[in-house]
Structure formats: C-alpha cells, structure tokens
C-alpha positions as CSV (number, residue, x, y, z in Angstrom):
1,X,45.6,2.6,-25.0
2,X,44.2,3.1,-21.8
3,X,41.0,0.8,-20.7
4,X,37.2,2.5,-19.8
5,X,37.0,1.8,-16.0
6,X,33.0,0.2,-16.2
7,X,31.4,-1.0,-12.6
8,X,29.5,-3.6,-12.4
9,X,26.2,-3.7,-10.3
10,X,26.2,-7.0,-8.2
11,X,23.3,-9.1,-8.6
12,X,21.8,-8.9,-5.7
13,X,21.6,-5.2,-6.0
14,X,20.4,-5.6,-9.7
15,X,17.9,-8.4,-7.4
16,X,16.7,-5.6,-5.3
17,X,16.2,-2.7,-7.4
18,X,14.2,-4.7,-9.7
19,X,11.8,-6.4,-7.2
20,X,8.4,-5.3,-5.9
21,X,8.2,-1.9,-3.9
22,X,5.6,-3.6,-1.7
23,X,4.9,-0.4,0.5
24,X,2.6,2.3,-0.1
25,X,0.0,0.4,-2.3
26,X,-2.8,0.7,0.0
27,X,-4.4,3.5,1.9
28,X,-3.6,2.9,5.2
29,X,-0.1,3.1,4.3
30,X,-0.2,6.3,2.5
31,X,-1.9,8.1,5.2
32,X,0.3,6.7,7.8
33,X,3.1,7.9,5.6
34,X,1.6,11.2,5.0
35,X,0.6,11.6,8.4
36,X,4.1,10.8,10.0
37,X,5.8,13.1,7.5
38,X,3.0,16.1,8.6
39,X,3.8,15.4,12.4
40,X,7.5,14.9,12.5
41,X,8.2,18.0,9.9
42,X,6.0,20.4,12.0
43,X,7.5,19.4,15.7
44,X,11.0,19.2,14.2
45,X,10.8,22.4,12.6
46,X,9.1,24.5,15.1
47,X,11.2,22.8,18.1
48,X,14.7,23.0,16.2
49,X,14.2,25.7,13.7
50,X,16.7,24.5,11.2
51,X,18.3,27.3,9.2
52,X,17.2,29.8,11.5
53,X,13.7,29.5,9.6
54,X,12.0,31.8,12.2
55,X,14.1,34.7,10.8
56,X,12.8,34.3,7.4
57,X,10.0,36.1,7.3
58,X,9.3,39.0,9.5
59,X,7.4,40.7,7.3
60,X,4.7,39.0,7.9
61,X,1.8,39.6,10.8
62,X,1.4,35.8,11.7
63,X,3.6,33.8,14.5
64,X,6.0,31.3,13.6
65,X,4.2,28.5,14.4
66,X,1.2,29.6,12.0
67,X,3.8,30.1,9.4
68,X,5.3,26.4,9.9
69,X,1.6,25.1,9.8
70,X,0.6,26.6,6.4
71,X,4.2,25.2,5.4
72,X,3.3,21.5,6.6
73,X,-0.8,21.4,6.2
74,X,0.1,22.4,2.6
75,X,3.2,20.0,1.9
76,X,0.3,16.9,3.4
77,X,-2.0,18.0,0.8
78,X,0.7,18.1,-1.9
79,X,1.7,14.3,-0.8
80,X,-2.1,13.1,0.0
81,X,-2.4,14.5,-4.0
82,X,1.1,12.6,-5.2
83,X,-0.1,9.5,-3.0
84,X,-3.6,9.2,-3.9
85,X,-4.2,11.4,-7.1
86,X,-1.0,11.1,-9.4
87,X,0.0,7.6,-8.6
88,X,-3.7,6.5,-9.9
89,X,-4.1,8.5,-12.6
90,X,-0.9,7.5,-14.1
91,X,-1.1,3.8,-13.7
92,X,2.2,3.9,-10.9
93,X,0.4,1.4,-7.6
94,X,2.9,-1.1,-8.4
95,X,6.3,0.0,-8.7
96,X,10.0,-1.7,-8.7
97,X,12.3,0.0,-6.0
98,X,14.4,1.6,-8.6
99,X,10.8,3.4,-9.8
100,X,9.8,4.3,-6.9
101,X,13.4,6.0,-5.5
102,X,12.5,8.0,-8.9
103,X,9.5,8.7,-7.9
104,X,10.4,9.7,-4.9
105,X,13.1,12.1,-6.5
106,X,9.8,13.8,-8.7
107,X,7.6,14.0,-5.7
108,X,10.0,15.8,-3.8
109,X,10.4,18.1,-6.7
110,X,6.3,18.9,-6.6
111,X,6.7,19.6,-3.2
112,X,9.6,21.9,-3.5
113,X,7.3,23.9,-5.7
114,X,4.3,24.2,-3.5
115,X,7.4,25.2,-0.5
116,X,8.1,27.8,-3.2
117,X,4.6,29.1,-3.6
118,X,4.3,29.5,0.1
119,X,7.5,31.1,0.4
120,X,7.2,33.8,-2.4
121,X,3.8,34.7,-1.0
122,X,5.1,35.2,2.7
123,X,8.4,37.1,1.1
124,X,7.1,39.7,-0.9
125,X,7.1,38.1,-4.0
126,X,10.6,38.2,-4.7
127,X,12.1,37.1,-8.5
128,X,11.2,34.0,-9.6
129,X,14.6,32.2,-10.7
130,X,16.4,29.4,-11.2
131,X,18.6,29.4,-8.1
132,X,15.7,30.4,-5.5
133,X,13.9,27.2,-6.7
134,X,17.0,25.0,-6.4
135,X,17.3,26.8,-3.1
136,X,14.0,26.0,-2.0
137,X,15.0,22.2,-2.9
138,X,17.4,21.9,-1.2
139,X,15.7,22.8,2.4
140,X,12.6,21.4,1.5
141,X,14.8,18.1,0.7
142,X,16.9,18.6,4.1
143,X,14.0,18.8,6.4
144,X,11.4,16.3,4.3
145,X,13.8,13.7,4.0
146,X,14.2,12.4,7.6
147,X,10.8,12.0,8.1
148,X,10.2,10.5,4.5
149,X,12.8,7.7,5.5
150,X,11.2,7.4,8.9
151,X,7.6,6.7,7.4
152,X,9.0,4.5,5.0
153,X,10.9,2.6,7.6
154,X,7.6,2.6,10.1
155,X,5.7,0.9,7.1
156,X,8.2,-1.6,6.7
157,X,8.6,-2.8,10.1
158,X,4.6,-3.0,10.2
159,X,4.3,-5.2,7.4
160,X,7.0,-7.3,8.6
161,X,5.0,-7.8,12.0
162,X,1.5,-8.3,9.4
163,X,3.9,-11.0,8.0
164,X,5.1,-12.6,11.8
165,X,1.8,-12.5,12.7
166,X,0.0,-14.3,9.8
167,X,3.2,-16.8,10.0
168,X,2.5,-17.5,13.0
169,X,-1.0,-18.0,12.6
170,X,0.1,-20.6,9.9
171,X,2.3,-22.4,12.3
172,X,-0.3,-22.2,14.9
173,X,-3.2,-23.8,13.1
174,X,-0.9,-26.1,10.7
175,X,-1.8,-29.1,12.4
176,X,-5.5,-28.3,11.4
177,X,-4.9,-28.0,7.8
178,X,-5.9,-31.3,6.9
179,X,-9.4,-30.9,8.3
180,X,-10.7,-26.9,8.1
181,X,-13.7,-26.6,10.5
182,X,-16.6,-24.8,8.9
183,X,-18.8,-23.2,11.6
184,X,-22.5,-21.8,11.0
185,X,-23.9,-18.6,12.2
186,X,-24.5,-19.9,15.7
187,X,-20.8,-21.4,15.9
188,X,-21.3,-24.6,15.7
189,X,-19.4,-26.7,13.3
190,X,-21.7,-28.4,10.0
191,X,-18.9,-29.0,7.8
192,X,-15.0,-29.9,7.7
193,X,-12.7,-30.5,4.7
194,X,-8.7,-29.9,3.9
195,X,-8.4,-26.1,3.1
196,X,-6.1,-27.1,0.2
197,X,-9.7,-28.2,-1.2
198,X,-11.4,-25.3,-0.9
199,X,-12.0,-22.9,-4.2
200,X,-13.9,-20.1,-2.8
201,X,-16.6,-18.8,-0.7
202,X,-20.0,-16.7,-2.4
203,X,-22.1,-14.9,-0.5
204,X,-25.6,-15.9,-0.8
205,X,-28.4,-13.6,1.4
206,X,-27.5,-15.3,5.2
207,X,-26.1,-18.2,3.4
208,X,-22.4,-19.2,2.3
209,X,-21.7,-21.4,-1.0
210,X,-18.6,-23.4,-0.3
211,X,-17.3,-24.1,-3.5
212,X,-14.1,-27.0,-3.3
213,X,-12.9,-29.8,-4.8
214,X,-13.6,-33.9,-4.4
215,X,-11.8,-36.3,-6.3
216,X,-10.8,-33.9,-8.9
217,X,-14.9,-32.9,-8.9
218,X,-16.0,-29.2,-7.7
219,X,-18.6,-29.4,-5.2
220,X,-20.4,-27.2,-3.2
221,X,-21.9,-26.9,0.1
222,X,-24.1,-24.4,1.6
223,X,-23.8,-23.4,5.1
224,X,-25.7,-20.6,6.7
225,X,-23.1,-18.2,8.0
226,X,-21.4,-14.8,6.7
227,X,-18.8,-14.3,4.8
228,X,-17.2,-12.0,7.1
229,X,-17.0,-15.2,10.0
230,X,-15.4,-17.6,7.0
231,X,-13.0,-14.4,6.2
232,X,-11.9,-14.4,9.9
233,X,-11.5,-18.1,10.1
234,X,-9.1,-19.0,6.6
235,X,-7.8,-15.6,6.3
236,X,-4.5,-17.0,6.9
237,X,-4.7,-19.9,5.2
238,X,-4.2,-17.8,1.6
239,X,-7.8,-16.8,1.4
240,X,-8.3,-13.2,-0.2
241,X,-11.6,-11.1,-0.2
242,X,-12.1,-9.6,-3.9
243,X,-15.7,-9.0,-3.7
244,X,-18.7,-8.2,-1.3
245,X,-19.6,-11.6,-2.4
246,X,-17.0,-13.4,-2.9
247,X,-13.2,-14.8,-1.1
248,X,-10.9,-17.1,-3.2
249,X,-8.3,-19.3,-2.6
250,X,-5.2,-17.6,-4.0
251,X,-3.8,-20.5,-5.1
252,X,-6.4,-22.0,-7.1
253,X,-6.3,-18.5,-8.9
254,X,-5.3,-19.8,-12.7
255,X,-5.4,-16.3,-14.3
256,X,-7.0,-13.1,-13.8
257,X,-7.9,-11.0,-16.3
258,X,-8.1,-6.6,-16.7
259,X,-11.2,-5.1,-17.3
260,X,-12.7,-1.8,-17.6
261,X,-14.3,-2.4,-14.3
262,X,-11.5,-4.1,-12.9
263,X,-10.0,-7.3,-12.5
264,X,-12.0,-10.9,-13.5
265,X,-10.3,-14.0,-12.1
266,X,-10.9,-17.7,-13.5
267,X,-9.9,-20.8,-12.0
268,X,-8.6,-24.0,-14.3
269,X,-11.2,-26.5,-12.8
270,X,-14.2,-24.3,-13.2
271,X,-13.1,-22.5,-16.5
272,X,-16.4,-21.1,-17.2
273,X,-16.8,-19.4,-13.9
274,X,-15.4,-16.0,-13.4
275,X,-15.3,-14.2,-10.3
276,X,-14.8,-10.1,-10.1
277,X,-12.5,-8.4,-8.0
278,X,-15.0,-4.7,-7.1
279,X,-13.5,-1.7,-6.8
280,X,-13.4,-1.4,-3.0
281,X,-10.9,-4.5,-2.8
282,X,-8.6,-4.2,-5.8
283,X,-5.5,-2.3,-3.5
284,X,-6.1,-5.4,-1.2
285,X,-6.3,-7.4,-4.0
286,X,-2.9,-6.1,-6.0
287,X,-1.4,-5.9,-3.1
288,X,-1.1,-9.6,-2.3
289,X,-1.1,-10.4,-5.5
290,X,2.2,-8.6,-6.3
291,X,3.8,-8.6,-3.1
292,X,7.2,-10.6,-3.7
C-alpha cells in the first residue's frame, strides 16, 4: 500500500509565522502604509495604465485621471477603515505573521468590493455575479499588491533604523549606565544614580518624583524638571511613557493588568502601587511591550 506524501514545515518557518507581526500597530505606520499604497497605485496606474484601464469606461463624462482618483481616494478610505476601524473593533492590534497574511487576504477582499462598487456605478450597472467580482479581484489584487509589499517593506526598514538608532544610543551612553545624570529644569545636574535603579518617573505640577531603588528600599527624590526632558534623556535606556504623568522602567514592570479603561501595571517591590497606561499611549505602550 502506497504511503500519504505529508511535508513538514521547518521550524524556523513554523518560528516565523508564529512570532509577533510587529508592523502596523501604531498610527504612524498605518498612515504611512495607507498613504504609500494611495500614491504609488494612482501614479502607477495613470502613468502605465495596466489592462488598458483607460478603455474601460467611456461612457462616462469625466477624464481618466478623475476616474483613477475616485478609484484610489476610495480604496485609502476603505484601508484607513480596515487599518483604524476593523482592526480595533475586533480586538486584531497584535497579530502573528500567519494572522496577519490572512488578514491581509480579507482586506484585500473588502477592497475588491468597494473597486466593484465604483466599477458597476461608472459601467452602467452591469449584472452583479460571481465571475465579475472574482474579476474585479483579481485586478484590484494585481495593481494593490506591489504597493502593499512596498509599504510593508518601507515600514520594516524604518523600524529597523528606530532599532540602529536606539542601539546605538545604548552603545553610545553605555559607559554612563552606572551613574544616570538627572538634570533640573535649568540643566543643571541635582541628582545621579545607576538607571538599573530607577522604577519610574511621576509627574508632579513643575516637579518630577523619582521613584528607584536603594539597598533593596524604594526611594524617591524630587527634582524640579518635566517629564518630557527625563523622557528625552532615558528613553533609550528602556524607559516607556504610559501616562501624561507617568514613564516606567520596562523592566521593573512585574505584571500589568486589563482594564476597562485600559491597561494597570504593578511593580514586585511596590506591590500596592499601580500605575495606568491612558488611552493616548497604549499603541506605544503594546507596541513595545509585544514587539519580539
């Protein structure tokens, strides 16, 4: 009896698929991505006029570049209401690759019916069937999908600069680790201790509470200064903003917990202090959170 051929996905595929889809969770990325995808469809499209497009519809009284436009303005909407409307209201900013080339697949199907909309308006309202939708797929999948991969690949390459540059930073200030300068509002430095130390930073009026450790005690120091000039100085050093009040060191982060206002972190050597993560700063906060 003749065997069943099965295939066997390496691991490192298996790896791949299943890790973190780390772009698109915020929205500067989604309206670079939508925003590339708009540009590059339109030129392309009205420059090359794949499939002899500008024969299509010469029943109509407007020019083939107005036609293109309503075709492209409408497909940005359709993605800026995928990107920023579906994804949230069905729970999808964090996604594994394998989820999100599925997603991709669905989104492309959405758009493919908006195309389709557009295209039975401008024809005459021809039968709706089957094979004109799967028609309309098919170009709308032929002309989207260079500039989907394009935007994708854009976003990549700039978070792997984000990441060069913030590694650098590291290397760049490592030798200071050991004794983080803490400067007040006027610049001048009132307060040094190693970063590894350091909890997190709340907002007080023109104060800033420092809140770190000392031989396994927390402390806290207050230094007048904003929290935007602390954010600037230990960005790098793993320090998030979650709050208009409030940056943490990630790595003192022991848990943090979903609300229905949003996330609430805790840290083990303060357990009955919890600090919020606000609306405005969960994407930010997710995102680093998540990112493999």
């Amino acid at each position: 009896m003749q065997g069943i051929t099965t295939f066997k996905v390496s691991p490192i595929i298996k790896m791949a698929l299943a890790s973190r889809f780390s772009l698109l969770n915020t929205t500067r990325d989604k309206n670079i991505f939508i925003l590339i995808i708009f540009v590059f469809s339109l030129s392309f499209t009205y420059i090359f006029i794949p499939f002899n497009i500008n024969k299509w519809y010469s029943v109509t009284n407007l020019s083939f570049f107005e036609i293109i436009s309503v075709f492209s303005v409408l497909g940005a909407a359709t993605l800026a209401l995928t990107q920023f409307g579906l994804r949230k209201w069905f729970h999808l900013e964090m996604l594994t690759c394998v989820q999100y080339v599925l997603w991709g697949i669905g989104e492309m199907m959405i758009l493919s019916a908006v195309v389709l909309a557009v295209d039975w308006q401008f024809n005459n309202h021809p039968d709706l069937t089957i094979g004109y939708y799967l028609d309309t797929f098919k170009y709308t999948l032929l002309i989207a999908i260079i500039p989907y991969i394009i935007s994708l690949l854009v976003l990549f390459a700039s978070h792997k600069h984000q990441l060069a540059c913030v590694l650098s930073k590291m290397n760049e200030s490592k030798i200071h680790l050991d004794n983080l300068p803490i400067e007040d509002e006027n610049g001048k430095v009132v307060f040094t201790l190693c970063a590894d130390h350091l909890l997190f930073f709340k907002s007080e009026d023109n104060y800033v509470e420092i809140y770190y450790l000392l031989g396994g005690v927390v402390k806290k120091e207050l230094v007048r200064t904003t929290l935007k000039k602390i954010e600037e100085k230990c960005g790098h050093l793993g320090f998030v903003r979650v709050h208009r009040s409030y940056a943490v060191n990630i790595k003192h982060v022991s848990s943090s917990r979903k609300t229905a206002k949003g996330y609430l972190l805790q840290f083990n050597v303060v357990p009955d202090f919890q600090v919020p993560v606000s609306a405005s700063y969960q994407n930010q906060f997710k995102s680093f959170l998540f990112t493999p």
